[in-house]
Kinemage of the C-alpha trace (Angstrom):
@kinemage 1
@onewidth
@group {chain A} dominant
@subgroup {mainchain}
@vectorlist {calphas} color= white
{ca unk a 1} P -30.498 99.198 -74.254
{ca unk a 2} L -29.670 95.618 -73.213
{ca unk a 3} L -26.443 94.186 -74.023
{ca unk a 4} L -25.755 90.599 -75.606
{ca unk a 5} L -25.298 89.137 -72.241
{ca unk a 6} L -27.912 90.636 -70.687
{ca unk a 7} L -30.915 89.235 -73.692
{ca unk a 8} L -29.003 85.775 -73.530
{ca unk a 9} L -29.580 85.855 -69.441
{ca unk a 10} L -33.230 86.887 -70.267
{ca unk a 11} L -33.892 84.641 -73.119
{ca unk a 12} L -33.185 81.811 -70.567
{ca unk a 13} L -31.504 79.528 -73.352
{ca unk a 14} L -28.472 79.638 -75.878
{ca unk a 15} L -28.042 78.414 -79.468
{ca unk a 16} L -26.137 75.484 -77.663
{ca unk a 17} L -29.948 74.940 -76.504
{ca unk a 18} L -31.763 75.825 -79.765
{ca unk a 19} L -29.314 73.246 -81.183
{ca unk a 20} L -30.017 70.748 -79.012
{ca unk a 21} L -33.510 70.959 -79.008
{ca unk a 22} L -33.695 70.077 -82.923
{ca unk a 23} L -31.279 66.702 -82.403
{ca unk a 24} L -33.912 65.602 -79.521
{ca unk a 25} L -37.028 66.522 -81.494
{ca unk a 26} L -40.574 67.585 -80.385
{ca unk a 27} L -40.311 65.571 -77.437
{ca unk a 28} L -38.033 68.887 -75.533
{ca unk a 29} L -34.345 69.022 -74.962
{ca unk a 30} L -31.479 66.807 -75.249
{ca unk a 31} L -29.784 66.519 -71.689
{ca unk a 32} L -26.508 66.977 -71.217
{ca unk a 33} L -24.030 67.343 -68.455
{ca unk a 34} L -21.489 70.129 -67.993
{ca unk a 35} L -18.620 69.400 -70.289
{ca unk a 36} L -15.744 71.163 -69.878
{ca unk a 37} L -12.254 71.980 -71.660
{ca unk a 38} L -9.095 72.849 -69.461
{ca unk a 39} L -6.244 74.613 -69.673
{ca unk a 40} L -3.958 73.999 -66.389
{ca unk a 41} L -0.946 76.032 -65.029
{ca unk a 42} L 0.713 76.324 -61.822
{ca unk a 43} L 0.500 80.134 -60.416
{ca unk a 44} L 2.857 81.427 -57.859
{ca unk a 45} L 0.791 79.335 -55.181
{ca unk a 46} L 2.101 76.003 -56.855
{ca unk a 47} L -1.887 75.323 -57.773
{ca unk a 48} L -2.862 74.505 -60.966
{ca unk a 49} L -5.026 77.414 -62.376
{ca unk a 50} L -7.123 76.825 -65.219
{ca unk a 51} L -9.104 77.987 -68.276
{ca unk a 52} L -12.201 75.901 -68.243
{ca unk a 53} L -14.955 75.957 -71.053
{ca unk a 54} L -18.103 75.247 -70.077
{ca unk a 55} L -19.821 73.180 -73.067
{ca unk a 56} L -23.215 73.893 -72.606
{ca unk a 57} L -22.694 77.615 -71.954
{ca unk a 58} L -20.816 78.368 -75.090
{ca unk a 59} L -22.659 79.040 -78.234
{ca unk a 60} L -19.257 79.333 -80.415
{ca unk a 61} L -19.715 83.489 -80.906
{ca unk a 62} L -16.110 83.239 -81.499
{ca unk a 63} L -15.406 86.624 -78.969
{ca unk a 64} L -12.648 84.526 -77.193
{ca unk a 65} L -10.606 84.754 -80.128
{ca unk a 66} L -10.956 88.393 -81.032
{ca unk a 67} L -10.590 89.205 -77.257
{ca unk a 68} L -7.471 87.062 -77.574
{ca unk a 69} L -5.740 88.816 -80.669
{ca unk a 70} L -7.005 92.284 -80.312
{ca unk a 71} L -5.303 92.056 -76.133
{ca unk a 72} L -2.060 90.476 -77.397
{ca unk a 73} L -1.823 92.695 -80.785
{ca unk a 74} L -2.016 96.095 -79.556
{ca unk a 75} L -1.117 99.504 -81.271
{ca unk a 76} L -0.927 102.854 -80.728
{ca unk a 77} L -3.442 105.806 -81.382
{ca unk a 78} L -2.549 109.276 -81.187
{ca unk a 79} L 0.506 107.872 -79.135
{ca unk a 80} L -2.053 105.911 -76.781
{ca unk a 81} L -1.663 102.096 -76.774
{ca unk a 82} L -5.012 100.103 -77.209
{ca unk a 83} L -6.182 97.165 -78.034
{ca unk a 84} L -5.866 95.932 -81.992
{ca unk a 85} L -7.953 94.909 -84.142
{ca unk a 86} L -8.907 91.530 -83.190
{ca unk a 87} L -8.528 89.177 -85.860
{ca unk a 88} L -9.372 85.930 -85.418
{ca unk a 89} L -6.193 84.304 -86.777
{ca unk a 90} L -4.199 86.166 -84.522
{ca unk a 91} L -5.596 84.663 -81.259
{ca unk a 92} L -3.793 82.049 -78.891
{ca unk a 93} L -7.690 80.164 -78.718
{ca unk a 94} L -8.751 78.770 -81.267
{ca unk a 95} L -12.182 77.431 -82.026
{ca unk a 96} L -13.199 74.950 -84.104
{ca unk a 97} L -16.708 74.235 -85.971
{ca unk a 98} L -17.564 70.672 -86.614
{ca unk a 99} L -20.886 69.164 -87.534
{ca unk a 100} L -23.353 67.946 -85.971
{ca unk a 101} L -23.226 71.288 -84.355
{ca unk a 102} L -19.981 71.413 -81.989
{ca unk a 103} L -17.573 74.156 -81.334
{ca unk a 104} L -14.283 72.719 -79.807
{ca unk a 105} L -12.185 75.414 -77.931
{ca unk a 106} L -8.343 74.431 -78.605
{ca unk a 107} L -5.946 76.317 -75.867
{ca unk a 108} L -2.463 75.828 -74.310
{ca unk a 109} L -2.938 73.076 -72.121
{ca unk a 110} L 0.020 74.325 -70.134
{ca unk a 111} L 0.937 71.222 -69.503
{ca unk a 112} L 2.885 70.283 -66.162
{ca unk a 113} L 5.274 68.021 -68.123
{ca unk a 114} L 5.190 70.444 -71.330
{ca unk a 115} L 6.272 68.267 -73.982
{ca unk a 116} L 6.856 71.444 -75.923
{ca unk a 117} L 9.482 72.670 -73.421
{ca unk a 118} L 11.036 69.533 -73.774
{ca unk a 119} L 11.490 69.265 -77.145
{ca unk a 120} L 13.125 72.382 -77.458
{ca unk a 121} L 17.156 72.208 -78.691
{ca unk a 122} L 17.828 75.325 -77.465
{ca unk a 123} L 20.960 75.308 -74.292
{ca unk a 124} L 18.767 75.912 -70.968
{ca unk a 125} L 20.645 79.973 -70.056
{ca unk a 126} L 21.819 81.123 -66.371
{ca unk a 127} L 18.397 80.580 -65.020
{ca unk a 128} L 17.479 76.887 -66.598
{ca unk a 129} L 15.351 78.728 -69.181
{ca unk a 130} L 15.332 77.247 -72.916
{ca unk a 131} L 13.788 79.805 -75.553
{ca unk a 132} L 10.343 77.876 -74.521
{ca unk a 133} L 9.824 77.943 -70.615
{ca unk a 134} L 7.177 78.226 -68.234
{ca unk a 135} L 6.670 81.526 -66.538
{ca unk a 136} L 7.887 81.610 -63.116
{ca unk a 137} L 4.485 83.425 -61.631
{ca unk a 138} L 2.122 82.204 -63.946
{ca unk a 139} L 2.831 78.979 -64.980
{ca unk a 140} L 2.261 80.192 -68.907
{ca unk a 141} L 4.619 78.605 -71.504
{ca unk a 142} L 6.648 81.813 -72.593
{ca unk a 143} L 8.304 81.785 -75.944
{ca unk a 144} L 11.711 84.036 -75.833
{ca unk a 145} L 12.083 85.385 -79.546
{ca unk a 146} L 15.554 86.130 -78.733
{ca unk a 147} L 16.390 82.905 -78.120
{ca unk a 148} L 14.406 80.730 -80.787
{ca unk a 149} L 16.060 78.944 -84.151
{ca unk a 150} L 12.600 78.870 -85.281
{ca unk a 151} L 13.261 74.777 -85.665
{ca unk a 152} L 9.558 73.926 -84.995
{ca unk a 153} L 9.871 71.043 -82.790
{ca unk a 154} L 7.714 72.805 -79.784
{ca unk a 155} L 4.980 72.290 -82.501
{ca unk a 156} L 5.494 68.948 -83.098
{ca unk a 157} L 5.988 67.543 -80.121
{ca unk a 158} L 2.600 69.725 -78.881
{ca unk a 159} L 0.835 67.640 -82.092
{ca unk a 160} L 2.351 64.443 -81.354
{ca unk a 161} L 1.549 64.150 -78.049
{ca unk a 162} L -1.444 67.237 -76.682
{ca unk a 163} L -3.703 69.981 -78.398
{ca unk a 164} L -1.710 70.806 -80.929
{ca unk a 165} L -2.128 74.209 -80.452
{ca unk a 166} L 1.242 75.548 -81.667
{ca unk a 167} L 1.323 76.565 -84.910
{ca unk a 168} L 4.751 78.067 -86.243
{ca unk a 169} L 4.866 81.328 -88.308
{ca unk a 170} L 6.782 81.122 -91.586
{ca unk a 171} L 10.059 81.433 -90.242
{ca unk a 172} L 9.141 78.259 -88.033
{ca unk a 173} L 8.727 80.286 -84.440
{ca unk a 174} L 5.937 79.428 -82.149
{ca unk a 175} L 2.518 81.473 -82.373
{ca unk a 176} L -0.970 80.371 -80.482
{ca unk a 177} L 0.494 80.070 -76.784
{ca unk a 178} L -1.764 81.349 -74.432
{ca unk a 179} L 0.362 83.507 -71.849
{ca unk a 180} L -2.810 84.129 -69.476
{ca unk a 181} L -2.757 87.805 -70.070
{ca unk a 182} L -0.619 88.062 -66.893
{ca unk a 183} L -2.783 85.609 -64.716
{ca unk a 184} L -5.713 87.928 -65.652
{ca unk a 185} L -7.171 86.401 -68.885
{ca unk a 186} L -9.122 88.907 -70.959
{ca unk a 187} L -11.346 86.138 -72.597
{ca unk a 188} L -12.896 85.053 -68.965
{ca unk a 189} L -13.649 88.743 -68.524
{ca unk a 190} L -15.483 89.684 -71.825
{ca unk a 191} L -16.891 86.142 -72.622
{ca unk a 192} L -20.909 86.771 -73.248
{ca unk a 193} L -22.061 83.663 -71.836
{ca unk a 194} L -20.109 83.309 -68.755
{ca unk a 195} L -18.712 80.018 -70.821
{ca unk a 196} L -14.840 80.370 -69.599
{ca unk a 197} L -13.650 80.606 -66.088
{ca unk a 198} L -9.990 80.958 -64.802
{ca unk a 199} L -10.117 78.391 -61.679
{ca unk a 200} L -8.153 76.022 -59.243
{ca unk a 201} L -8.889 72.762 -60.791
{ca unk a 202} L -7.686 68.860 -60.737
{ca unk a 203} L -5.393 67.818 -63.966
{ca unk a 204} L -7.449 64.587 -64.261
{ca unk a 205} L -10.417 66.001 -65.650
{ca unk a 206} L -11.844 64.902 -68.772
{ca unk a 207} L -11.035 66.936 -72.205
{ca unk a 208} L -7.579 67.572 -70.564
{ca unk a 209} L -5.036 68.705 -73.355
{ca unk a 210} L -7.353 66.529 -75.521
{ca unk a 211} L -6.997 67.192 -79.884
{ca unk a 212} L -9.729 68.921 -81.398
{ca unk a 213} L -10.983 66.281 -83.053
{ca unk a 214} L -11.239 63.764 -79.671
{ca unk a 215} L -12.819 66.247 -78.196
{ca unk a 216} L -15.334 66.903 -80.699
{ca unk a 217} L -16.331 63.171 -81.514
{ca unk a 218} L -16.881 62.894 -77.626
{ca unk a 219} L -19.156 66.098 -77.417
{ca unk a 220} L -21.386 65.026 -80.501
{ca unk a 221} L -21.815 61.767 -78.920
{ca unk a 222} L -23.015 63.282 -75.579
{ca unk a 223} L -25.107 65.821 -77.266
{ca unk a 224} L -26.474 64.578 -80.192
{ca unk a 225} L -25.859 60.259 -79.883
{ca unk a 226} L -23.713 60.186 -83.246
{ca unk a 227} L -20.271 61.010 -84.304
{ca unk a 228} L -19.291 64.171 -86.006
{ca unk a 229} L -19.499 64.716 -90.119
{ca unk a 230} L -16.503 66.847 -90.087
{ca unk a 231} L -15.378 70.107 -89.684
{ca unk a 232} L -13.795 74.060 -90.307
């Protein structure tokens, strides 16, 4: 039996396609180049790694997310730890539906100033650490629960001025920062459509630590020549 990867290879297109297809009309597909979504990080190397979404790969199946929570949310069985149950809400990616038909991938930009680091009030400890900082191998903005007043100024600032991808709990502490799964993300591995790679790549790239919504207005532009309705 043929998985879902395997019938999307065969098929030869996507929904992203089918989609497409009905904005161009009879006359074939709508063109469009590879747009892309990043997520940068410095690994041990000093190289920015990065989670990049390939636009016209991804068909929004949403298995990033559950990947994402069910990895980071695990429990035990018959005193075995496994993966949870991968609810959507739980994940540190988010995706977002808009219309005409565009699904925006929101992620910890990771970024190499992080504002969110920054804004935190917390005393930096022994080691220059606040109760945000960035992981010393991987780069990853690492929330220290220990540590946190649960203030909510990481999530502000990240609103104000990137993704907005923080979104406090509520006591007010930090959820929805993507730690990388250890430099090994689990939603590269298990994506369907081979939309998400972890890779070397150059901060200056378009969609960089871009809001949902700028990123979504730009995409329904390229693929469909008019501005999203609105969205989920």
């Amino acid at each position: 039996m043929q998985n879902h990867k395997e019938v999307v290879e065969n098929k030869g297109f996507s929904r992203r396609d089918f989609m497409k297809s009905l904005a161009a009309g009879a006359g074939g597909f709508f063109l469009a180049g590879n747009l892309k979504l990043l997520a940068l990080a410095p690994d041990e190397t000093g190289k920015l790694k990065a989670l990049v979404i390939d636009y016209k790969k991804c068909t929004g199946c949403r298995t990033c997310e559950m990947v994402c929570s069910a990895v980071n949310n695990k429990i035990s069985v018959n005193g075995q730890e496994t993966w949870g149950l991968g609810n959507p809400v739980n994940a540190n990616i988010k995706v977002y539906n808009y219309n005409p038909d565009v699904d925006v991938h929101i992620v910890c930009a990771l970024c190499p100033d992080a504002p969110c680091v920054g804004a935190c009030p917390v005393e930096p400890d022994a080691e220059g650490r606040k109760a945000l900082y960035k992981h010393p191998r991987t780069g990853a903005v690492t929330h220290n629960k220990e540590r946190c007043v649960q203030c909510g100024s990481c999530a502000q600032a990240c609103k104000e001025n990137r993704t907005a991808c923080i979104i406090p709990d509520e006591n007010g502490a930090p959820t929805g920062i993507c730690n990388l799964c250890g430099g090994d993300p689990e939603c590269v591995k298990n994506c369907p459509y081979d939309a998400i790679q972890y890779v070397e790549i150059d901060s200056q790239r378009p969609y960089y630590a871009w809001p949902a919504d700028k990123i979504a207005a730009e995409l329904s532009q390229k693929f469909y020549g008019e501005k999203f309705k609105g969205g989920m």
